[in-house]
C-alpha positions as a Python dict, from the first residue, in 0.01 Angstrom:
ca = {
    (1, 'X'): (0, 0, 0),
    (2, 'X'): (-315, 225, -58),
    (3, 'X'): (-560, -126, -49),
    (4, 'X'): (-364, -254, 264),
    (5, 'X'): (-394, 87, 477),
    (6, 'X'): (-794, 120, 380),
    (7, 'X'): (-869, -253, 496),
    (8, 'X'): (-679, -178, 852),
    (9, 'X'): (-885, 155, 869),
    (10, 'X'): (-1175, -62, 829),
    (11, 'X'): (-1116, -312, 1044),
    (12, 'X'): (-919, -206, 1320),
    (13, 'X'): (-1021, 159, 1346),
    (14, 'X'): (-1409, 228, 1232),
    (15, 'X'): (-1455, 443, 1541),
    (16, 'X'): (-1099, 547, 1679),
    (17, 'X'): (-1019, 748, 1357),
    (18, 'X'): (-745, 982, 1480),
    (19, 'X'): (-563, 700, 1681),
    (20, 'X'): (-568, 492, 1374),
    (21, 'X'): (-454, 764, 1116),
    (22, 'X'): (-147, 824, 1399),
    (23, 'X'): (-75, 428, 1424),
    (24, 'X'): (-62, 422, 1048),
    (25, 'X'): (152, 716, 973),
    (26, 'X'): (395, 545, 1251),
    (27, 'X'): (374, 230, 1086),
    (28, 'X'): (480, 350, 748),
    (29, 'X'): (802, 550, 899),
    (30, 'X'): (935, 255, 1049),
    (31, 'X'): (884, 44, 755),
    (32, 'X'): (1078, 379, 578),
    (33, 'X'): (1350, 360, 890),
    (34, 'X'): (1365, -38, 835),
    (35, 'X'): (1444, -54, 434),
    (36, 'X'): (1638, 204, 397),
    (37, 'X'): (1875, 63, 654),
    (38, 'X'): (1813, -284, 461),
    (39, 'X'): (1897, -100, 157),
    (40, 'X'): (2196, 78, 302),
    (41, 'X'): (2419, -230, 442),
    (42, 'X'): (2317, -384, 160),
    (43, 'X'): (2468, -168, -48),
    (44, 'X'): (2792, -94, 169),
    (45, 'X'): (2807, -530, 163),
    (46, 'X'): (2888, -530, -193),
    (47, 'X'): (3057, -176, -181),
    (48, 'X'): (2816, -35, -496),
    (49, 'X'): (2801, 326, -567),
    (50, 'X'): (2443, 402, -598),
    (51, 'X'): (2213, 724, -643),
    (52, 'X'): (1919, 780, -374),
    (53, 'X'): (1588, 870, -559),
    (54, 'X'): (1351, 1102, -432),
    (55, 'X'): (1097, 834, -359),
    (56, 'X'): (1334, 641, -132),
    (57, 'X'): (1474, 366, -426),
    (58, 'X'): (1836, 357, -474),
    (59, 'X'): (1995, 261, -785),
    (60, 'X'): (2308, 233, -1013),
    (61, 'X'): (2347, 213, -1411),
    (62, 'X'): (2539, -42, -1499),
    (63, 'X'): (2525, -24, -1859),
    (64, 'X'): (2478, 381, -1931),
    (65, 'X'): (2318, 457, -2300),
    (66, 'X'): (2294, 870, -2270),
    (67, 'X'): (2119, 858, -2662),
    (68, 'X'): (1879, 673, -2491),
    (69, 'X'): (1507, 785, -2495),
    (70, 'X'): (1320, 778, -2170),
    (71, 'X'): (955, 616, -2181),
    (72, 'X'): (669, 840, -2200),
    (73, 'X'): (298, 758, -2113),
    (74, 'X'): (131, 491, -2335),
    (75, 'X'): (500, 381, -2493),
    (76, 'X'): (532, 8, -2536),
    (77, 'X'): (827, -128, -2319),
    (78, 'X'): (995, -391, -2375),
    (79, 'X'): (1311, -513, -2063),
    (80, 'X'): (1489, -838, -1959),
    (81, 'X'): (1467, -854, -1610),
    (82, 'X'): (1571, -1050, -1282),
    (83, 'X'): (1318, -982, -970),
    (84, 'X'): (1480, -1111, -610),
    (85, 'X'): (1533, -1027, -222),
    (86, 'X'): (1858, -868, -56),
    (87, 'X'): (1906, -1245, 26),
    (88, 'X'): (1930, -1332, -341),
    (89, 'X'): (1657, -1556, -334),
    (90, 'X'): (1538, -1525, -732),
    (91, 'X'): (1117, -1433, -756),
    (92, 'X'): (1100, -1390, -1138),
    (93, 'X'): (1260, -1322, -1436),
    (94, 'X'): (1250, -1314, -1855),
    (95, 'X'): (1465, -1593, -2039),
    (96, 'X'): (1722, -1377, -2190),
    (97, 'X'): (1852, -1717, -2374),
    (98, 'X'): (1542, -1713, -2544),
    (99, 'X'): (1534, -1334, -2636),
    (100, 'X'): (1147, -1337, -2425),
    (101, 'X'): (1093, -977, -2308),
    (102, 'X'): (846, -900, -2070),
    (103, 'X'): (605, -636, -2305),
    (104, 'X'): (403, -404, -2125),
    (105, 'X'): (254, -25, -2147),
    (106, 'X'): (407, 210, -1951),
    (107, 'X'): (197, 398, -1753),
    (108, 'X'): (-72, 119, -1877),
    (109, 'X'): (4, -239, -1737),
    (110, 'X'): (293, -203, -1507),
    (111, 'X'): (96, -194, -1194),
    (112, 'X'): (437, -233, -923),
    (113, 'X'): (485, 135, -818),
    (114, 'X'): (903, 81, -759),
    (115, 'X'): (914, -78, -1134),
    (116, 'X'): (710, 205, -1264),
    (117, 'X'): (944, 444, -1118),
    (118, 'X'): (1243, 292, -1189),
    (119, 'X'): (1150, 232, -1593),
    (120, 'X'): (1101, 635, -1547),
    (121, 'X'): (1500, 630, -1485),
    (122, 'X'): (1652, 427, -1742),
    (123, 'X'): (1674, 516, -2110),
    (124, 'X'): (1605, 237, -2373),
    (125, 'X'): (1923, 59, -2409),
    (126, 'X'): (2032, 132, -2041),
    (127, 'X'): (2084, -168, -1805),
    (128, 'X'): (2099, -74, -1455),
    (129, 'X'): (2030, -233, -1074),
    (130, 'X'): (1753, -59, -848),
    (131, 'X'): (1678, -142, -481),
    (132, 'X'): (1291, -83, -448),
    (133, 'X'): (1157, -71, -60),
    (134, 'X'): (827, -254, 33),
    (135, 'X'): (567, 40, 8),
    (136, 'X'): (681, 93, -373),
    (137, 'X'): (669, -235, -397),
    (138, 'X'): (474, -598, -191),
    (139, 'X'): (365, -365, 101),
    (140, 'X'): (328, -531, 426),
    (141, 'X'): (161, -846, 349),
    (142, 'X'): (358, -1151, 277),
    (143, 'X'): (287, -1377, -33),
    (144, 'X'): (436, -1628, -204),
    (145, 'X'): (859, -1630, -169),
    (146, 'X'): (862, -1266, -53),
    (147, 'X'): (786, -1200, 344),
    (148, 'X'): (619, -851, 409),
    (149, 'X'): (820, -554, 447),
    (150, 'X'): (1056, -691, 188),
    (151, 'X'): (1304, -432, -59),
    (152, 'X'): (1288, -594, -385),
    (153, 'X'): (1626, -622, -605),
    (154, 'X'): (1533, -573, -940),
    (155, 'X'): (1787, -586, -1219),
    (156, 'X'): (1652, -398, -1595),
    (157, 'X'): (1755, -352, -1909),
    (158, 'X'): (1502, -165, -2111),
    (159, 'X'): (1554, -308, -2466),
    (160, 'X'): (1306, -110, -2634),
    (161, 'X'): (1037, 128, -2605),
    (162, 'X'): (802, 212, -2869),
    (163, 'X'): (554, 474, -2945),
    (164, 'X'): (224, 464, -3048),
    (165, 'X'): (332, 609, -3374),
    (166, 'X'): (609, 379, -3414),
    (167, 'X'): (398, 87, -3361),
    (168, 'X'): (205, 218, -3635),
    (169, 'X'): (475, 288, -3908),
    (170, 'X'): (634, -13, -3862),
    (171, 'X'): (276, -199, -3931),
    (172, 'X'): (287, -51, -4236),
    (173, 'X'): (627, -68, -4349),
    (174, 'X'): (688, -460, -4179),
    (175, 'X'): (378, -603, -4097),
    (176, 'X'): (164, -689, -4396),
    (177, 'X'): (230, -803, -4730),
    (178, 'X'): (-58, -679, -4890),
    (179, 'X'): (-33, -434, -5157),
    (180, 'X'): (-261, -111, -5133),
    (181, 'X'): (-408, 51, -5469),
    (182, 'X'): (-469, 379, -5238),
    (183, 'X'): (-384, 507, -4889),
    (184, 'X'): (-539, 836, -4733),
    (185, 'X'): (-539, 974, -4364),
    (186, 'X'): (-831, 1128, -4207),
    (187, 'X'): (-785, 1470, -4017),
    (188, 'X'): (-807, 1262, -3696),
    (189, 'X'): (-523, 1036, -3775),
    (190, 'X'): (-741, 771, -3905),
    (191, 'X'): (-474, 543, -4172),
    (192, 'X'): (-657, 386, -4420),
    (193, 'X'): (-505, 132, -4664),
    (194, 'X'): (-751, 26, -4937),
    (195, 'X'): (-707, -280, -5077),
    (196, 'X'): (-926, -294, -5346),
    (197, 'X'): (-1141, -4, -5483),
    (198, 'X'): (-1493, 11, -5634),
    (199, 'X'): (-1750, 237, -5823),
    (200, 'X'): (-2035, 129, -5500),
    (201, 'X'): (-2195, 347, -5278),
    (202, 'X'): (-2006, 626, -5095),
    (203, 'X'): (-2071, 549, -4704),
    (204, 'X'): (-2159, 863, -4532),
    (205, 'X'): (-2277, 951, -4172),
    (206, 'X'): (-2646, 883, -4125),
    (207, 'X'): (-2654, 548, -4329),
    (208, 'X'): (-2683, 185, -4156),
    (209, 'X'): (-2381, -34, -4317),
    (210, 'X'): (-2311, -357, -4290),
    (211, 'X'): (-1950, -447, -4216),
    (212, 'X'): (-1693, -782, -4165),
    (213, 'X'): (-1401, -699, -3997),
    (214, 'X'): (-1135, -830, -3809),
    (215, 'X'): (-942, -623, -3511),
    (216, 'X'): (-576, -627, -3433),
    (217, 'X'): (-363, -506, -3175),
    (218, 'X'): (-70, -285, -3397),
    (219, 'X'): (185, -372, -3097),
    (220, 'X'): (154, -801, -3181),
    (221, 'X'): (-36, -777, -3481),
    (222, 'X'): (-252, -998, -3239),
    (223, 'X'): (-628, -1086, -3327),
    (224, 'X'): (-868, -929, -3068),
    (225, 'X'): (-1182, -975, -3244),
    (226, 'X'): (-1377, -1076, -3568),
    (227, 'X'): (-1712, -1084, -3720),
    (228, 'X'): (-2014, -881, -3924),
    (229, 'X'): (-2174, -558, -3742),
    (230, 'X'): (-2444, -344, -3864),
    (231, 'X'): (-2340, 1, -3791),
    (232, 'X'): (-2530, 300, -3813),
    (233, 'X'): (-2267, 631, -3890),
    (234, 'X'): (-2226, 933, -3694),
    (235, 'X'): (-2409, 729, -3424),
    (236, 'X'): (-2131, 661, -3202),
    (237, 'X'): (-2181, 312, -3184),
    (238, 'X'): (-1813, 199, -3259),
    (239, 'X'): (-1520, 385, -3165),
    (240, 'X'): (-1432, 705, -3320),
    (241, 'X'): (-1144, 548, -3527),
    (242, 'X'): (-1353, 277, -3700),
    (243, 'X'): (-1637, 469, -3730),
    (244, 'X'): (-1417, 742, -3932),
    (245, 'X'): (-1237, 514, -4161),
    (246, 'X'): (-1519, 334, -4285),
    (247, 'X'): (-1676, 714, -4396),
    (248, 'X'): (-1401, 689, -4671),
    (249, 'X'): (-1493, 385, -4822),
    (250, 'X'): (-1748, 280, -5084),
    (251, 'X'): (-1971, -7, -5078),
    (252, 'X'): (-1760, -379, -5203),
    (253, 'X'): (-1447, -214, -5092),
    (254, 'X'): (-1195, -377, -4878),
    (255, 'X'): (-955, -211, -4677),
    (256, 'X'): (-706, -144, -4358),
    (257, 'X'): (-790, 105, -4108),
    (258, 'X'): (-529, 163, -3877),
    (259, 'X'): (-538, 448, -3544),
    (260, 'X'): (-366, 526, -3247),
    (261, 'X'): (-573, 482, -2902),
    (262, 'X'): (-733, 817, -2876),
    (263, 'X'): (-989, 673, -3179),
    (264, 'X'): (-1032, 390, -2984),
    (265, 'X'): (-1007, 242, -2621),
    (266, 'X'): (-790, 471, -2497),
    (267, 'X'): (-588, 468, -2148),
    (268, 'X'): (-893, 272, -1990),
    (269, 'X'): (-850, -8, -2273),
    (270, 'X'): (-1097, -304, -2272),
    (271, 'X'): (-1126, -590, -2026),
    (272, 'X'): (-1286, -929, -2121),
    (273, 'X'): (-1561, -1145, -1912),
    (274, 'X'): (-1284, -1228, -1704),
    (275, 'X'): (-1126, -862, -1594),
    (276, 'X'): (-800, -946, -1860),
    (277, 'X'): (-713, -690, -2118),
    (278, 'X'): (-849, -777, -2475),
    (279, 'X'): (-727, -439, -2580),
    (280, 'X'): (-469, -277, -2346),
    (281, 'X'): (-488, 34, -2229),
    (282, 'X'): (-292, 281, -2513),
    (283, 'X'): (-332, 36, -2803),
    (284, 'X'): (-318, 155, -3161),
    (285, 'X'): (-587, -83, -3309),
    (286, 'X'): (-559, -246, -3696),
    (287, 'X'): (-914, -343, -3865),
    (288, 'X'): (-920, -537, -4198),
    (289, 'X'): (-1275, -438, -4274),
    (290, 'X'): (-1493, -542, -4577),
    (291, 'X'): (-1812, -339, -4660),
    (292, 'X'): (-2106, -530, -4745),
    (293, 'X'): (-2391, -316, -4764),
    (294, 'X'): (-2559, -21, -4695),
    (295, 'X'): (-2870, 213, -4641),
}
């Protein structure tokens, strides 16, 4: 709503400011006045019981869990879903057949306001329907199968969200079948899983060392990058995570660093040549790093 309202301020109202802020503000409580009546006869046509939010959404669980957790910032989510209008007509949806999920961060890569929102309501587990008016949702502007103005009918289930730390335990405990002749944990976090051990050179900050590695994403155990750096420590060069780990290794050594996303991208994650996430924002990171060299 926020990138439709600034490109009518700039095209129909460069001069006329206080008309234009007025026409706006009008425009947005009639779209308000419009949905919720869409909303309301909706639900009085199929006689649901359903709970007003304070952002204007309504919604009903269908399928409590009260155990449930709620999401919190950064949490992986993982939910079935079926998007559509108040006419039925079906936008998008997972293949629950096929056990697909749609993954995404919360807080991260869920970029639809009214989903956002209504992930904030239901507990993993919890199934529920949620009636999500335009400005939380399309806005104005019509594309594809949805016209402008539309409320959005989206049925959830959240069927699981994960923490950063969980993500990370369950690595460890599921995803590798290596065997580690050590494990230690930096005072930052830093997890590091030697695989084999040596008698080289300690690496400490202010040498140059060489290093192979190969990045993972802990949520997919998915391969981000992979190659040889040199890389000077206590520099800065690398992010805080990898940088760390390889300070407790010895030259010849090979080993797993693992870290959550505060030691490495962080919320703004990392976007490739073509603006997609390589890393997503909130990503514990996995390197399998080898160490070469140093001086």
């Amino acid at each position: 709503m926020k990138k439709i309202v600034l490109g009518l301020v700039v095209v129909g109202c460069s001069v006329l400011l206080n008309a234009c802020s007025g026409f706006l503000t009008n425009d947005l409580e009639e779209t308000v006045k419009l949905n919720d009546q869409q909303m309301l006869n909706y639900i009085n046509t199929k006689n649901l019981q359903m709970t007003k939010a304070d952002n204007g959404m309504y919604y009903q669980i269908t399928k409590p869990n009260a155990a449930g957790k709620n999401a919190n910032l950064g949490d992986e989510v993982k939910i079935h879903f079926v998007m559509s209008l108040l006419d039925g007509t079906r936008i998008d949806s997972t293949e629950r057949l096929k056990n697909a999920p749609y993954s995404a961060i919360f807080g991260g890569t869920i970029y639809l306001q009214g989903l956002l929102d209504a992930l904030s309501i239901l507990k993993e587990g919890e199934r529920g329907t949620f009636l999500v008016p335009s400005y939380l949702a399309f806005g104005e502007q019509a594309r594809d199968k949805i016209p402008g103005k539309s409320v959005i009918v989206f049925d959830l289930e959240a069927v699981r969200y994960r923490s950063e730390a969980q993500q990370i335990d369950e690595y460890i405990q599921n995803g590798t079948n290596t065997t580690f002749v050590s494990t230690d944990t930096t005072e930052s976090g830093v997890k590091v899983l030697k695989m084999t051990q040596t008698t080289g050179t300690q690496l400490a900050a202010g040498q140059t060392t060489t290093v192979k590695y190969t990045g993972y994403l802990a949520s997919t155990i998915k391969q981000f990058d992979t190659g040889q750096i040199d890389v000077y420590l206590g520099g800065g060069g690398v992010v805080k995570g990898f940088e760390e780990g390889l300070q407790k290794l010895r030259v010849g050594e090979k080993a797993v660093l693992v870290f959550k996303s505060a030691l490495g991208y962080g919320p703004q994650g990392r976007q490739d040549n073509t603006g997609a996430y390589a890393i997503p924002p909130y990503s514990p990171l996995i390197f399998v790093v080898e160490i070469k060299s140093t001086k």
